[in-house]
ZAGUSE-978763 format. One record per residue (C-alpha): x, y, z; residue in one letter; residue number from 1. Coordinates in pm, 1 decimal, decimal comma, padded with zeros to 6 digits, always signed. Layout:
N
[[X; Y; Z]; A; NUM]
...
This chain:
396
[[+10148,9; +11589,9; +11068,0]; X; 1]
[[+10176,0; +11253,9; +10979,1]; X; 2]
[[+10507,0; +11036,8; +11019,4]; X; 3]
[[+10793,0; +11232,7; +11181,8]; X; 4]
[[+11168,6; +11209,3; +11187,3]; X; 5]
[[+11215,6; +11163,0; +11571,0]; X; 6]
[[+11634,1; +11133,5; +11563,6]; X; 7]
[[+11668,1; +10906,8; +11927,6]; X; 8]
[[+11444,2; +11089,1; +12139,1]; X; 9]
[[+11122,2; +10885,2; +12267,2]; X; 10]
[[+10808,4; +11103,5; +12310,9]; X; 11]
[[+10443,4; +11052,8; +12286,9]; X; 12]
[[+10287,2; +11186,1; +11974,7]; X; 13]
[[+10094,9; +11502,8; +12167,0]; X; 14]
[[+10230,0; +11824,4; +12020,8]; X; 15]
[[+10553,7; +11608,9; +11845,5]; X; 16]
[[+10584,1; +11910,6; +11638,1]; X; 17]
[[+10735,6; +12098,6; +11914,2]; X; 18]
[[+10941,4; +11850,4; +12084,3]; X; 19]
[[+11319,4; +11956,9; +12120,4]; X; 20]
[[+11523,3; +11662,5; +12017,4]; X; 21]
[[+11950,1; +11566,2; +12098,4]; X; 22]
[[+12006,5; +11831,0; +11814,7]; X; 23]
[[+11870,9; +12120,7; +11952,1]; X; 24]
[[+11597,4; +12161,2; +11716,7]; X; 25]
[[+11218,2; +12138,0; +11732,4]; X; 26]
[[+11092,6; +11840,3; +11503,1]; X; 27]
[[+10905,9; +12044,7; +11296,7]; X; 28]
[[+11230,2; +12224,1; +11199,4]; X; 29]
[[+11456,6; +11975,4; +11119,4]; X; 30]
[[+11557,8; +11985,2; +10766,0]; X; 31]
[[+11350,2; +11704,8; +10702,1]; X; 32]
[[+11035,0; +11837,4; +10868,5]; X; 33]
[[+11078,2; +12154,3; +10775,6]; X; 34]
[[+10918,6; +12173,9; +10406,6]; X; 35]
[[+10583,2; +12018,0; +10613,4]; X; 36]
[[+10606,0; +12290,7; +10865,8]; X; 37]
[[+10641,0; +12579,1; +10650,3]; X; 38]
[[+10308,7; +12416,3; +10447,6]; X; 39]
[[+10136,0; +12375,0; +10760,6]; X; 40]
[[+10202,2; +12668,9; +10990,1]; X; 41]
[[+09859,5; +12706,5; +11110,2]; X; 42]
[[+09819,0; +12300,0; +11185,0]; X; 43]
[[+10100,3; +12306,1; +11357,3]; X; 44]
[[+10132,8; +12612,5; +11610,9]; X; 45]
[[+09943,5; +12597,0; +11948,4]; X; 46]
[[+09812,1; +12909,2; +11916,7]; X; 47]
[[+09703,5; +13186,7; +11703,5]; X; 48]
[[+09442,4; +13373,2; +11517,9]; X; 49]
[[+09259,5; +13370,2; +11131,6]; X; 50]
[[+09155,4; +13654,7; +11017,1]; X; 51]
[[+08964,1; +13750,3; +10706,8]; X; 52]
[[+08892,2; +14028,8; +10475,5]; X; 53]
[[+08573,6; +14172,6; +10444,3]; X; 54]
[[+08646,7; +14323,5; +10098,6]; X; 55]
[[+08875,3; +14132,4; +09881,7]; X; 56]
[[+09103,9; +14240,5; +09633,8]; X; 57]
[[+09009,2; +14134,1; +09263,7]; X; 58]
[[+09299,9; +14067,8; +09079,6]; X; 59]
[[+09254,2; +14093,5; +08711,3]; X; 60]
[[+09453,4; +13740,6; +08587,5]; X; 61]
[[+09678,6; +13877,9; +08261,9]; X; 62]
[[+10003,9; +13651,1; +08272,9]; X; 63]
[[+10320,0; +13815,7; +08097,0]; X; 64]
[[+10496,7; +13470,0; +07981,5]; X; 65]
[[+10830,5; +13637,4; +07963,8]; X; 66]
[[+10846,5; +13650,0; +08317,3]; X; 67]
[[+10861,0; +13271,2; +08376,9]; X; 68]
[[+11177,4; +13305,4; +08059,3]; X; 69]
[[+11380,9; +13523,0; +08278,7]; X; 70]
[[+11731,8; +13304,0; +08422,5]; X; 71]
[[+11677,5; +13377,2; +08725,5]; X; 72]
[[+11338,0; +13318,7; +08765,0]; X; 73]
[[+11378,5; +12976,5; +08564,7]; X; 74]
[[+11687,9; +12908,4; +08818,8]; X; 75]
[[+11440,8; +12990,4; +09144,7]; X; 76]
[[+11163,3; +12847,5; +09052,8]; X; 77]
[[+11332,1; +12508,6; +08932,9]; X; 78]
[[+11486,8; +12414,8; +09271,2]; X; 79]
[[+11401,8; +12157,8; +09533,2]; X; 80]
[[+11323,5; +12457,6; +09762,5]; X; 81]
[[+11074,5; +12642,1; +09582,7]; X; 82]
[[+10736,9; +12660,6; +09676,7]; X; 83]
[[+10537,2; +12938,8; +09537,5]; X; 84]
[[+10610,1; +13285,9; +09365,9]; X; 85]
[[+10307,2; +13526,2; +09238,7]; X; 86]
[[+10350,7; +13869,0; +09097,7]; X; 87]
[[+10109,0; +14173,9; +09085,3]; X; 88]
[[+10125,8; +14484,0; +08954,9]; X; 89]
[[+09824,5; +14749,7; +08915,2]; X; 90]
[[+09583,0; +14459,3; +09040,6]; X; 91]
[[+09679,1; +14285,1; +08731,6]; X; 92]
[[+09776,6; +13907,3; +08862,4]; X; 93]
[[+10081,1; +13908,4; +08613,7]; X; 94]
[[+10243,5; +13553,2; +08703,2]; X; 95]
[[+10257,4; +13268,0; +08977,5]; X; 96]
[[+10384,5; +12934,3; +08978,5]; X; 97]
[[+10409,9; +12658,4; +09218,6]; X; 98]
[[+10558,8; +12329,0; +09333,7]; X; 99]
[[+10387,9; +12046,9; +09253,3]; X; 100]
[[+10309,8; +11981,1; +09676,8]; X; 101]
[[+10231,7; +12346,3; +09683,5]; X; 102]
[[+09944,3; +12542,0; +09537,6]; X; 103]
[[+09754,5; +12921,0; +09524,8]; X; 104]
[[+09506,3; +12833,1; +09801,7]; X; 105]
[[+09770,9; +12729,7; +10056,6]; X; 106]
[[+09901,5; +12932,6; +10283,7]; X; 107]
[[+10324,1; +12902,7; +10352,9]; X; 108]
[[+10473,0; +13095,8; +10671,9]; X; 109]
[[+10614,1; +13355,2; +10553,3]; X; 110]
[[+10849,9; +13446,4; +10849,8]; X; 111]
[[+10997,3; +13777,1; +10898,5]; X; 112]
[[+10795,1; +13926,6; +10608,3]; X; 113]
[[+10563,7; +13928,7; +10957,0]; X; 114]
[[+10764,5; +14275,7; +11070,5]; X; 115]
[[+10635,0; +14442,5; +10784,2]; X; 116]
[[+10276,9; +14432,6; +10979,6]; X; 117]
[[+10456,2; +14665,6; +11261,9]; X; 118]
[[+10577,6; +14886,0; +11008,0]; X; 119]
[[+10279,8; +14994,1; +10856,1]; X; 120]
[[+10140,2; +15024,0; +11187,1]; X; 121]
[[+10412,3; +15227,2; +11346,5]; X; 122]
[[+10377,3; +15466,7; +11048,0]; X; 123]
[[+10060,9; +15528,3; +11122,6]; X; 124]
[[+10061,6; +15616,3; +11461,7]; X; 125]
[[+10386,0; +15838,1; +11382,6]; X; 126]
[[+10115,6; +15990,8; +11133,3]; X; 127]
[[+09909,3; +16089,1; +11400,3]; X; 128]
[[+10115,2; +16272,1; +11614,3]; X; 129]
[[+10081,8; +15896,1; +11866,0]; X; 130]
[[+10445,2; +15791,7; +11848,0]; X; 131]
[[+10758,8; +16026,6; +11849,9]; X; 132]
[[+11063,9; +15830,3; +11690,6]; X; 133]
[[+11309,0; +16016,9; +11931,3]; X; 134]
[[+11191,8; +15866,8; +12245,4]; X; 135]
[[+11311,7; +15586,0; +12423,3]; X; 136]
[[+11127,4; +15302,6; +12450,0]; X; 137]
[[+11101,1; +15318,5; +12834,3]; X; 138]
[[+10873,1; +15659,5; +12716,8]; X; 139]
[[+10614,9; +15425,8; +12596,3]; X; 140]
[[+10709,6; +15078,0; +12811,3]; X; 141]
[[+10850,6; +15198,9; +13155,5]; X; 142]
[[+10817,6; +14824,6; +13257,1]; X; 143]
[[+11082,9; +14758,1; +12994,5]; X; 144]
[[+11413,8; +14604,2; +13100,2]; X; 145]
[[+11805,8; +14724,5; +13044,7]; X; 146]
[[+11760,8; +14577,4; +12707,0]; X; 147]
[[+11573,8; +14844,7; +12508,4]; X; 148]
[[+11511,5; +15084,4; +12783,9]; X; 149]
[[+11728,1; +15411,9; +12670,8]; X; 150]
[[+11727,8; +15291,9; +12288,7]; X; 151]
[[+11536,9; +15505,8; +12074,9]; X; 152]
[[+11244,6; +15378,2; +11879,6]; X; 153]
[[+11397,2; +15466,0; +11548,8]; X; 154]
[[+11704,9; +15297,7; +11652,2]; X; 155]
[[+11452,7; +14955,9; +11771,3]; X; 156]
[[+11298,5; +15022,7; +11402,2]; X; 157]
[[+11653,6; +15017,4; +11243,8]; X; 158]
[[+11778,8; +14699,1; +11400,0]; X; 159]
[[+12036,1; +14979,8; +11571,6]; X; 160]
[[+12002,2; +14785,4; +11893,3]; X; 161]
[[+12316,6; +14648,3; +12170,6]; X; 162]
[[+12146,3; +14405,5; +12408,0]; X; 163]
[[+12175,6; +14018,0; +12502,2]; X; 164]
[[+11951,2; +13894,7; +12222,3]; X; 165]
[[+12113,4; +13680,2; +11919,3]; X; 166]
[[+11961,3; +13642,0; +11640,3]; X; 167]
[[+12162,8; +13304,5; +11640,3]; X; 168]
[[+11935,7; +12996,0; +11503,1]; X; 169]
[[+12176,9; +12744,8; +11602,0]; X; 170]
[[+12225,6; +12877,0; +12001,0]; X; 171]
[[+12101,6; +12669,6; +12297,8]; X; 172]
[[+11772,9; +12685,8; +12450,2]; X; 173]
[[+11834,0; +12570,2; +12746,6]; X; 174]
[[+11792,1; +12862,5; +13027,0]; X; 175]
[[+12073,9; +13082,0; +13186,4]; X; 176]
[[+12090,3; +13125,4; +13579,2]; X; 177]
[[+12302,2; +13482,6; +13428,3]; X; 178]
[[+12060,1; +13725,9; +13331,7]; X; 179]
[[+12340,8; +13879,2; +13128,3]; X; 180]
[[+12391,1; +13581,8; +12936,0]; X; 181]
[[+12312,4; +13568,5; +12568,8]; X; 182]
[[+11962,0; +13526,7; +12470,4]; X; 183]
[[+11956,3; +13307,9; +12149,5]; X; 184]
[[+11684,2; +13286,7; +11886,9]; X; 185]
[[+11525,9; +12907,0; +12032,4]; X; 186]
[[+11465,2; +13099,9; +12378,1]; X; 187]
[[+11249,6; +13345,2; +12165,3]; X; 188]
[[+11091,7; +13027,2; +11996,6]; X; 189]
[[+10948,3; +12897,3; +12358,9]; X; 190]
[[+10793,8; +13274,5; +12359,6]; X; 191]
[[+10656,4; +13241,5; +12070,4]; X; 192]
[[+10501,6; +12926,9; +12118,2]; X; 193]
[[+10657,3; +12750,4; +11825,1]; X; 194]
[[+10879,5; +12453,2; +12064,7]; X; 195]
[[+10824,1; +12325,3; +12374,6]; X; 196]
[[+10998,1; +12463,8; +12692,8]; X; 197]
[[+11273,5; +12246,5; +12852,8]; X; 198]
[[+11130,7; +12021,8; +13085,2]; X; 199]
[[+11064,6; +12148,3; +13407,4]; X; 200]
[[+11049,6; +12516,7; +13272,5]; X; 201]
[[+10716,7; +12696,0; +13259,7]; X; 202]
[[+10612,7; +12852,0; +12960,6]; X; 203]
[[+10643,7; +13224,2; +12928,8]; X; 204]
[[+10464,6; +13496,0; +12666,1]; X; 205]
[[+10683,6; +13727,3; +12444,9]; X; 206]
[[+10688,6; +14053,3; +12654,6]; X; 207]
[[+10769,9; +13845,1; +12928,3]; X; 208]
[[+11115,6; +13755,0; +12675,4]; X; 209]
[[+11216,3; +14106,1; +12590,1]; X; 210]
[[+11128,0; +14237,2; +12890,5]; X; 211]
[[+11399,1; +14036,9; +13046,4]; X; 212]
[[+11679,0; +14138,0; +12787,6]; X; 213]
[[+12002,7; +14332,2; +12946,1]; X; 214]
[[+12219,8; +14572,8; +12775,1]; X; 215]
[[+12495,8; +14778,4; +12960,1]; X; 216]
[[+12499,4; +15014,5; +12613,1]; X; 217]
[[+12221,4; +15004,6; +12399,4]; X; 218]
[[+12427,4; +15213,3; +12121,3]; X; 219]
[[+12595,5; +15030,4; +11836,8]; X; 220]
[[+12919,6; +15124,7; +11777,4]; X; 221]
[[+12889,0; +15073,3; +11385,6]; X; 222]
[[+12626,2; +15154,5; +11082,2]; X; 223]
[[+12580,3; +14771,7; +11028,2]; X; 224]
[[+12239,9; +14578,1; +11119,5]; X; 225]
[[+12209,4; +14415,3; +11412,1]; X; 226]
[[+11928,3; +14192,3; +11277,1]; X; 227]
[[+11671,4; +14103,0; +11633,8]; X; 228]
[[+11325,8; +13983,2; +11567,6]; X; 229]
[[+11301,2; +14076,1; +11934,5]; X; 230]
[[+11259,1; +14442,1; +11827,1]; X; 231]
[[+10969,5; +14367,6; +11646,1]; X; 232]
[[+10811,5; +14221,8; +11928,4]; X; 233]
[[+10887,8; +14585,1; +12117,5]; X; 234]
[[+10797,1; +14748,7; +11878,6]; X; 235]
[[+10469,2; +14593,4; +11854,4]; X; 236]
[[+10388,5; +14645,9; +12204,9]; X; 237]
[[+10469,3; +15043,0; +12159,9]; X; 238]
[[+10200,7; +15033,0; +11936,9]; X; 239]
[[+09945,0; +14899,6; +12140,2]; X; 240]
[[+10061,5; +15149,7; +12446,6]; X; 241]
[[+10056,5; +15438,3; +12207,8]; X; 242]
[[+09785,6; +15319,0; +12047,7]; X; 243]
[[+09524,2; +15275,5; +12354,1]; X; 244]
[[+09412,5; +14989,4; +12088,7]; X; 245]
[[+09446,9; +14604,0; +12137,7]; X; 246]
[[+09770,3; +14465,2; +11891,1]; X; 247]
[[+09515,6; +14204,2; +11775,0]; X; 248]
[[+09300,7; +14510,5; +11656,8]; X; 249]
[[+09589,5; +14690,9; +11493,7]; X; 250]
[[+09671,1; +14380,8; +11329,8]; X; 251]
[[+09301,6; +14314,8; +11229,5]; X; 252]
[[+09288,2; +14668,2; +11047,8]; X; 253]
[[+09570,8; +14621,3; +10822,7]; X; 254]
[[+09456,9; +14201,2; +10716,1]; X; 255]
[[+09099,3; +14389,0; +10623,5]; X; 256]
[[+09307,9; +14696,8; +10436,6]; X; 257]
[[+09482,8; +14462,3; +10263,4]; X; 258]
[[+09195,9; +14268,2; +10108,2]; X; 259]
[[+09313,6; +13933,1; +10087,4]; X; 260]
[[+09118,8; +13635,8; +09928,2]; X; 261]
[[+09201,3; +13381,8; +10219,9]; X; 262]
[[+09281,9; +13397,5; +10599,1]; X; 263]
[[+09598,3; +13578,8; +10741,5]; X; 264]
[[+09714,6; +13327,3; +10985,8]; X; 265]
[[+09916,0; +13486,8; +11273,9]; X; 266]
[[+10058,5; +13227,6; +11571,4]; X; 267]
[[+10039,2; +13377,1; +11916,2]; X; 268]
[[+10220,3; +13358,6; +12219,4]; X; 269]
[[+10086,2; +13200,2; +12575,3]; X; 270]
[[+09856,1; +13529,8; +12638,2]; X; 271]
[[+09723,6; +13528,0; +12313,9]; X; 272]
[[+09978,3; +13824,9; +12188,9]; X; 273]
[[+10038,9; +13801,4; +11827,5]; X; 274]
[[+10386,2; +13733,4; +11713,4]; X; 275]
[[+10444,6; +13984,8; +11430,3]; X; 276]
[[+10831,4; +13938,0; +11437,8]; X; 277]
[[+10765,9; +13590,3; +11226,7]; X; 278]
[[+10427,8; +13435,3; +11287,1]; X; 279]
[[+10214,4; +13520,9; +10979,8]; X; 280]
[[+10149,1; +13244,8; +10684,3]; X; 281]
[[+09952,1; +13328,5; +10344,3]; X; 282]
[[+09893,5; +13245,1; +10009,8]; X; 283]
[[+10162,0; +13353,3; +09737,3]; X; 284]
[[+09863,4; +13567,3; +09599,5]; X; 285]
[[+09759,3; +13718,2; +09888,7]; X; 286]
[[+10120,1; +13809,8; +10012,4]; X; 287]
[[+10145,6; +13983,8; +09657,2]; X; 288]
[[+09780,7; +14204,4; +09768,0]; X; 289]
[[+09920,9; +14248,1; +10132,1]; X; 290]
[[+10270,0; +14388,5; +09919,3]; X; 291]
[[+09984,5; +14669,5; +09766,5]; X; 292]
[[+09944,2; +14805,4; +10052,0]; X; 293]
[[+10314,1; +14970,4; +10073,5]; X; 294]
[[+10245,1; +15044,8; +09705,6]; X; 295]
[[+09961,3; +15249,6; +09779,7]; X; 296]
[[+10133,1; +15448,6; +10072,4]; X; 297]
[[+09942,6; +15228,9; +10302,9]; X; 298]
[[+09608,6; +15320,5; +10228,7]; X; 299]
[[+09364,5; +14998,0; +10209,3]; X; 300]
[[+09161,4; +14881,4; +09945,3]; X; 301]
[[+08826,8; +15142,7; +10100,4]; X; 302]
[[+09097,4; +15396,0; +10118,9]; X; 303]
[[+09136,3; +15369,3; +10513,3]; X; 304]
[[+09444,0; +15427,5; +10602,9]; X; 305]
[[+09662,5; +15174,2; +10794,7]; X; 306]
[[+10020,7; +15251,5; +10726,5]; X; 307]
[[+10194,4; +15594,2; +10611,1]; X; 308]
[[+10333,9; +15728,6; +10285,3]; X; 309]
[[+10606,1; +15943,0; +10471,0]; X; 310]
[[+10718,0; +15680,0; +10688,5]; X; 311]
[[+10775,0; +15435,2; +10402,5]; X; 312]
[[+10918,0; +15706,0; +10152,7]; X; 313]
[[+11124,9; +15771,7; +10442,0]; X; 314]
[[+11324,5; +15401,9; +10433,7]; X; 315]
[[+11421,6; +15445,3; +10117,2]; X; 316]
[[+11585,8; +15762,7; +10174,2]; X; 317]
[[+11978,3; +15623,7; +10255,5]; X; 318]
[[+11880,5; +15616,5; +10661,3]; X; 319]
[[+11920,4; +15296,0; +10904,3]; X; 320]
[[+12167,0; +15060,7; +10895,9]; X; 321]
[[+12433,4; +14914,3; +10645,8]; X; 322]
[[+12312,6; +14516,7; +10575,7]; X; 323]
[[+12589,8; +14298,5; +10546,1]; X; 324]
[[+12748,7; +14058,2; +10307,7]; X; 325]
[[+12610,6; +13926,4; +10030,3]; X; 326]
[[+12348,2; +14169,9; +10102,5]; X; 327]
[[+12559,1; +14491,6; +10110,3]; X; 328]
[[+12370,8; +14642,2; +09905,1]; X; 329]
[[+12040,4; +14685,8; +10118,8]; X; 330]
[[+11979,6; +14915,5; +10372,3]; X; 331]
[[+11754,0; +14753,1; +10671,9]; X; 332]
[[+11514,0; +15102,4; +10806,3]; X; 333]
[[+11175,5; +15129,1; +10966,6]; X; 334]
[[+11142,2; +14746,9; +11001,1]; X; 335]
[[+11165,0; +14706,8; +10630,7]; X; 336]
[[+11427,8; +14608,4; +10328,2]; X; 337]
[[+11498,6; +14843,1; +10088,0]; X; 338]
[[+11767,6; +14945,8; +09806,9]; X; 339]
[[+11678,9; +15270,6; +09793,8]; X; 340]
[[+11400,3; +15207,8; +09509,1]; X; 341]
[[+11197,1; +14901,4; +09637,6]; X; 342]
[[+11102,6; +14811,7; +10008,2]; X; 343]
[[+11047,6; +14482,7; +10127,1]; X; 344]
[[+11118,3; +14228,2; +10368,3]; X; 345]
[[+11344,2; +13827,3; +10366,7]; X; 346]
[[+11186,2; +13574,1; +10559,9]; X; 347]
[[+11382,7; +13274,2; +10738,6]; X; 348]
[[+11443,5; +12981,2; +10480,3]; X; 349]
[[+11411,1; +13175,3; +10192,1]; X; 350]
[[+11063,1; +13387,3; +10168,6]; X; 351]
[[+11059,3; +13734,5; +10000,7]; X; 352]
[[+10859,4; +14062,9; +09936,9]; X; 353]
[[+10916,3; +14300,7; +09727,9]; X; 354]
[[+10733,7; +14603,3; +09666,0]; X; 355]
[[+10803,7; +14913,8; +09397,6]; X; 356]
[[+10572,6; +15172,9; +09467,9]; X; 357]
[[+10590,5; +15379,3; +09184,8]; X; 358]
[[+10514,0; +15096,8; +08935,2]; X; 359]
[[+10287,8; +14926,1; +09190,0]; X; 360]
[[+10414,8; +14628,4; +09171,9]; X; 361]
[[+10434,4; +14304,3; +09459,4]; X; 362]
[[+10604,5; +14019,2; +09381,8]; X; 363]
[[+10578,2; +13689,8; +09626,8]; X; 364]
[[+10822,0; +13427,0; +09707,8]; X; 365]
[[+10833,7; +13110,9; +09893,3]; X; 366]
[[+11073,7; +12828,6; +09973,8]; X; 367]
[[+11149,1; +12616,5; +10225,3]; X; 368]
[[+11576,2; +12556,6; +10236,8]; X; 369]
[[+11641,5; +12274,7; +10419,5]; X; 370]
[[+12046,1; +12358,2; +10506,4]; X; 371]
[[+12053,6; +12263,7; +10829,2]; X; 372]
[[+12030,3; +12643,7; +11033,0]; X; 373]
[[+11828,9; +12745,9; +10751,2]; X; 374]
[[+12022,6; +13028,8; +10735,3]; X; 375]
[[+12248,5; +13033,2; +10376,2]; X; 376]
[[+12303,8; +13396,6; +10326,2]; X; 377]
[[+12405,0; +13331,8; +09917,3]; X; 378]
[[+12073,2; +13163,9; +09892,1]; X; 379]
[[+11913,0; +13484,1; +09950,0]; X; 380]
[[+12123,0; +13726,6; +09784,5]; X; 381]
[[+11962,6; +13470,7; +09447,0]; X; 382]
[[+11608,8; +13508,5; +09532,8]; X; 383]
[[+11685,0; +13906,9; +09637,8]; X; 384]
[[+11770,8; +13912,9; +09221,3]; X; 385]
[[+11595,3; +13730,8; +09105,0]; X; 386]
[[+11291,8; +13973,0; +09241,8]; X; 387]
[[+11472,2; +14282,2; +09107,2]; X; 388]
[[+11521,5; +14109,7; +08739,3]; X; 389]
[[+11185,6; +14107,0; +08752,3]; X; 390]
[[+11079,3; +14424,6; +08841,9]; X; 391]
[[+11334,1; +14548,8; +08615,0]; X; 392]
[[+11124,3; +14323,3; +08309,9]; X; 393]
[[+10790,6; +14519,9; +08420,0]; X; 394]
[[+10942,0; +14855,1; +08430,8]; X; 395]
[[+11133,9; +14830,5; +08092,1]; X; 396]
């Protein structure tokens, strides 16, 4: 990576990246770092897989100029954090625009727009009769700790979850002698393979993580979304259980349904699991032909199918859970956005999906915020519509 903003810690320049510094943060995602990292996602990680489609998507290039004249898209596309946006709609490449350091044959990480991977495939086996929404997760995982262990898997798709997990950026990652003790997002991170363990610690895999959650009441008491990229990572491993397939190969089928032009880069944990709560990276333009595949009821570009129709009509019906403020206006359900019209999904530090189905449209967008945590909810409610003025512009 090139010269790194170290703060006062003194370490040797193997796997720098990763190295947990006086602040608590990896360098890699220091606000500083961070623009790098998201560009490099795939340099940077230890581990993790490339995978390629074998059929790719043609996209017919036939710009609509007024896009690029809409506010909002002027406003998004004009900031330091901007990266890359594309937009397609009936395989018609319809706009895309970049930062000058950025461009349409690099992939970005595009964060938790990863959990959209373990919709499509839960879908699918719900499809088939492989998955039953109503039974605990302890059905399909008896291994499975206190954490998720009577919770429902539509409640674990819903983000409907009570356990010791945070989804809390900012919390230590140092490890807890109380097993009860809150789990924060950076103790996922050492799962995931993205920082270092504390010294002394031994690395661990991701199952390892959520199998060691605790929850004396899995039940929320409220409607609102109790956001945990560790239910992804459950959910992921129901899959493969319920399944009797490999996640990798459940992965693998959607990346070649999806026909993408590049490589889908997904980081894995210690064992080689992939980490489909957050470790994908594409292009802008492939993200928008990856988008298709909700469009199309998650049928691939040969027709196969690797997601469901049903399941994804059914998250835009009014269930899961209530988002809250400045997003109070989305519903989170079946491990996807949605306002009742479009589905999608918001990735950390500003990345975005959004999919219409019934005018088939995908629209892409990266950035790279570099607020400290990352985490400025009003940042996203702006790229959330700017997305939806332009879907409104193509369905006019």
């Amino acid at each position: 990576m090139g010269e790194i903003d170290s703060g006062e810690d003194s370490f040797t320049t193997e796997n720098a990246d990763l190295v947990v510094g006086a602040d608590g943060k990896e360098n890699w995602m220091r606000s500083e770092n961070r623009r790098h990292g998201f560009h490099n996602l795939s340099e940077m990680c230890r581990r993790g897989w490339l995978i390629r489609s074998p059929q790719v998507l043609p996209l017919e290039r036939s710009i609509d100029w007024r896009i690029a004249d809409l506010p909002a898209v002027r406003r998004m596309t004009t900031t330091p954090f901007f990266s890359g946006m594309a937009v397609v709609q009936d395989e018609r490449l319809v706009f895309e625009h970049y930062a000058a350091d950025f461009g349409p044959a690099r992939r970005h990480s595009i964060q938790s727009i990863s959990k959209t991977t373990v919709s499509l495939m839960v879908g699918r086996l719900v499809e088939e009769g492989k998955i039953d929404l109503s039974k605990t997760v302890s059905h399909y995982l008896p291994e499975i700790g206190s954490g998720y262990a009577e919770a429902t898997v539509q409640d674990v798709l819903d983000m409907n979850v009570v356990n010791n997990f945070v989804e809390d950026y900012s919390d230590s990652y140092q490890r807890a002698t109380d097993p009860a003790a809150v789990q924060g997002y950076n103790r996922l991170e050492i799962a995931m393979g993205w920082r270092l363990p504390p010294k002394d610690e031994p690395g661990y895999g991701i199952r390892a993580f959520v199998s060691g959650l605790t929850s004396s009441n899995v039940n929320n008491p409220g409607n609102e979304t109790l956001y945990k990229s560790s239910n992804t990572e459950v959910l992921a491993w129901i899959t493969e259980s319920a399944s009797g397939q490999s996640l990798y190969q459940l992965f693998s089928d959607i990346v070649e349904a999806a026909g993408i032009e590049g490589a889908f880069y997904m980081s894995s944990d210690i064992h080689g699991v992939p980490i489909l709560s957050g470790g994908g990276a594409l292009t802008a333009r492939d993200l928008a032909r990856y988008g298709l595949l909700f469009a199309r009821g998650g049928a691939g570009v040969n027709g196969e199918k690797v997601g469901s129709k049903a399941f994804i009509s059914a998250a835009r019906s009014g269930q899961g859970t209530a988002y809250s403020a400045p997003l109070d206006w989305l519903r989170y359900s079946n491990q996807l956005f949605t306002d009742g019209n479009w589905v999608g999904h918001l990735g950390f530090c500003g990345q975005f999906l959004l999919v219409h189905p019934e005018s088939r449209t995908s629209i892409a967008f990266f950035s790279v915020l570099e607020e400290k945590d990352g985490d400025d909810g009003g940042y996203y409610e702006h790229i959330v519509r700017m997305a939806e003025a332009v879907l409104a512009h193509l369905c006019d």
